[in-house]
Phi, psi and omega in degrees: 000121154339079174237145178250162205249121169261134133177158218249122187265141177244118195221079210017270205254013189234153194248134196207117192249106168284106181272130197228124158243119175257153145226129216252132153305160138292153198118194199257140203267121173266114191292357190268316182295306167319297164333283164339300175297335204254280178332301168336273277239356183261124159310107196315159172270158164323105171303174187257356155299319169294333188296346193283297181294340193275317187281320200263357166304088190063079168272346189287346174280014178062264140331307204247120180260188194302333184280328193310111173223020152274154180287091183318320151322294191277356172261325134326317177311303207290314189287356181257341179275286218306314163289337167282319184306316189272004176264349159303323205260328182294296179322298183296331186301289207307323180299332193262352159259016171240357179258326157030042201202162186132207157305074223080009180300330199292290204269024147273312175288359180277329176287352163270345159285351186272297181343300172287340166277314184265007153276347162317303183269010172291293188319285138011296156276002193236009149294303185306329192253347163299297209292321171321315170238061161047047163236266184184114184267138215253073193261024210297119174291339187273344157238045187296288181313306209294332207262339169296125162263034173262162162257160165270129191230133171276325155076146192264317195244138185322310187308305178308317195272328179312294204308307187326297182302312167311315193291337195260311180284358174273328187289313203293304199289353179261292201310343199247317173287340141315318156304343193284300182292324152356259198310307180032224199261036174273317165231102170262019184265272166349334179271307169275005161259358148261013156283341203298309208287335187280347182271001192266300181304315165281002168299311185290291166327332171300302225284330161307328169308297223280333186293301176326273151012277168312285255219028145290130193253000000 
């Protein structure tokens, strides 16, 4: 008989939440077995002389020591797309929050200025980490559109720069969990700041449906 088992293995300091598929007799599951199996199944750890010998290697590479194991190149790629997209949505936020108008226009150009500071620092940040794993973020303005993967849509009507702004942040929250599901557990520092930043993005997609909502014609 099958059964799969959730349980959290203890290795001194370290927590490990394991999904264990055992096959079990019937009866009662021996918490001993469990153990046994759960210990296999933990990745020895590093002795601390190799970490020692392992860190003075390619020291100039900073960040990225010997563990490091996505393919850096192509992660520097993604993150050069990640950034023109979001330096793209700053650029379309700030015209639609100076383009502005109509009825109630006032407290939509005010979301749209917080939107563009915090796709700002979205940028910002996945700049910083570029140069971290030693490459060169990519602010070239002549090929800013082809490499974001949002578009800049100018939109005519409050409704329009609203809808404009749904679709590009819908673009971003699809595009970073895909980066993400990428990356999975090779670079998890890079993962976790687009994980930081797609739960941000999917905020601004709430609150633009609810804008959409209001300013329905």
């Amino acid at each position: 008989m099958c059964s799969n088992i959730f349980i959290r293995a203890h290795d001194k300091k370290l927590f490990t939440v394991l999904a264990l598929r055992i096959s079990l007799p019937r009866g009662a599951v021996y918490l001993s077995q469990i153990r046994a199996f759960a210990m296999n199944t933990i990745t020895t750890l590093t002795d601390v002389a190799t970490l020692r010998a392992n860190a003075r290697q390619n020291i100039d590479q900073g960040a990225i020591t010997p563990s490091y194991s996505a393919d850096r190149v192509e992660v520097i790629k993604l993150l050069n797309e990640a950034l023109a997209t979001e330096l793209v949505c700053v650029l379309r936020y700030r015209l639609h929050h100076f383009m502005a108008r109509g009825i109630n226009s006032k407290s939509v150009a005010a979301e749209f200025l917080a939107h563009s500071i915090e796709e700002q620092s979205h940028a910002d940040q996945i700049a910083a980490r570029i140069v971290q794993l030693g490459g060169e973020p990519d602010f070239s303005p002549d090929t800013l559109t082809a490499r974001s993967h949002a578009e800049y849509s100018k939109g005519e009507t409050l409704t329009e720069m609203i809808k404009a702004n749904l679709i590009a942040e819908r673009v971003a929250i699809d595009s970073y969990r895909e980066m993400i599901q990428y990356l999975g557990d090779r670079d998890t520092t890079t993962s976790q700041i687009l994980k930081g930043i797609l739960a941000v993005e999917e905020e601004h997609a709430d609150e633009l449906a609810d804008l959409m909502q209001e300013h329905a014609s």
